[in-house]
N, C-alpha and C positions, 0 to 999 in steps of 0.2 A: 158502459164504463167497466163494467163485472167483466166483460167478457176481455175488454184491453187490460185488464190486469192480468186475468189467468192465462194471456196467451204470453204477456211480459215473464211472468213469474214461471210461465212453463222454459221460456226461451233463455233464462236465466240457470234453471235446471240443467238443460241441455248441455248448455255454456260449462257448466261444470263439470260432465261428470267425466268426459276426458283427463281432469286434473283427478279427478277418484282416484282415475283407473291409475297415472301414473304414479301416484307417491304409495297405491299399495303398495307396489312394488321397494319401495324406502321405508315401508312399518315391518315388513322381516318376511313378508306371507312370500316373498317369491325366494326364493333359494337361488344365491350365485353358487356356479359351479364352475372349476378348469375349463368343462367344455365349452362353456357359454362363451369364456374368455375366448377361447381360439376360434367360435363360431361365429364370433361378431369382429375377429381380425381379418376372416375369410370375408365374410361380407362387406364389409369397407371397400377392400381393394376387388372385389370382384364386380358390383355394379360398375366401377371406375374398366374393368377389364372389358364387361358386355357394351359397354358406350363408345368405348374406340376403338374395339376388334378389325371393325372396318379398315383402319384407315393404318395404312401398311409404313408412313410417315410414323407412328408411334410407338411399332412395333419394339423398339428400345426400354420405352417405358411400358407399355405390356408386359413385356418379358420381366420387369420389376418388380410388378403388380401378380405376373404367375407365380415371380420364387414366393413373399409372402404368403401366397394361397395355399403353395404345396407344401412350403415349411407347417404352417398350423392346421393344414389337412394331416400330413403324419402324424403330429403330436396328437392329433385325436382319435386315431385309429385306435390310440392305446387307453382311453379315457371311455367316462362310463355315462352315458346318457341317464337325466336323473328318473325317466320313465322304468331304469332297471330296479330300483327302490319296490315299485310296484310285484313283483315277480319273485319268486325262490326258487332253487332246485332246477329241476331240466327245465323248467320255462326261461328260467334266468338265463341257463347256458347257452339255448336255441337264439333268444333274444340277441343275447350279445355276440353268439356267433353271424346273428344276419349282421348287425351294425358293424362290426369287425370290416364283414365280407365287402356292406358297401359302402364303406370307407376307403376301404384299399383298393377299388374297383374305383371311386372317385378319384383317387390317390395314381392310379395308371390313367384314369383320364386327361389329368390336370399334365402329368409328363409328355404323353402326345400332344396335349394344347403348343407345351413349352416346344418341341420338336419342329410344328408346323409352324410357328411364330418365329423360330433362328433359319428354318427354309423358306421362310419369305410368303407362305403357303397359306394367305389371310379368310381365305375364302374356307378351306380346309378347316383354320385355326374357329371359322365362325360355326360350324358345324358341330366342331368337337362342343365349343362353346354351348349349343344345343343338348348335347348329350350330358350335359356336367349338368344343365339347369333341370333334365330330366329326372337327374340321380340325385339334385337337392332336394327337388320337388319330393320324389319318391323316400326318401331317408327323411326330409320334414314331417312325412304324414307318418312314416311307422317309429319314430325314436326321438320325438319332439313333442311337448304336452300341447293340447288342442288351443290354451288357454293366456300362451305364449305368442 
């Protein structure tokens, strides 16, 4: 009977601590920032972009889904990742020159996406697509906190 409780009461635990994790995020400990705004506008319409890439029937509303992405990919080329807080002086400048770099390096990415997608070019369009997930991937690991 000891044991059907600690495993309830452990299971219970469990159950919970996903609700922890989100409402820290609502007692003040996580910091909204501009960027976040624009980061989580990109991400919306960009799962919605990777899922139909294929299918050259939607390619109308792709191209929808890219203006979106490239609008609030600009607007953050000029915004400041809240990892730059950590840093002063040349580390600060170096920092923000890489995110700069591959921001607008995403920012050329996302217009060839848009190029191959009004040339009909899906296969192309799926590749570039490869290369944007590469340059999120890589820009999530050096200018995004671990813990996010």
């Amino acid at each position: 009977m000891k044991r059907r409780s600690l495993i309830l009461t452990l299971a219970m635990l469990v159950s919970y601590l996903p609700i922890m994790e989100a409402n820290s995020h609502e007692d003040g400990e996580h910091e909204h920032t501009p960027l976040e705004d624009q980061m989580s506008a990109m991400n919306k319409a960009w799962r919605s972009i990777r899922r139909q890439i294929k299918d050259p029937s939607k390619n109308e509303s792709t191209l929808e889904l890219v203006a979106k992405v490239k609008k609030a990919a600009q607007k953050s080329v000029e915004l400041t990742p809240i990892l730059a807080k950590e840093k002063s002086g040349a580390a600060k400048e170096k920092f923000m020159a890489g995110y700069q770099k591959g921001m607008k390096r995403t920012v050329a990415l996302i217009g060839e996406l848009e190029a191959a997608l009004k040339k009909g070019d899906n296969a192309g369009a799926e590749a570039i697509v490869g290369k944007i997930n590469d340059a999120r991937k890589h820009g999530h690991d050096n200018y995004k906190p671990a813990d996010d």
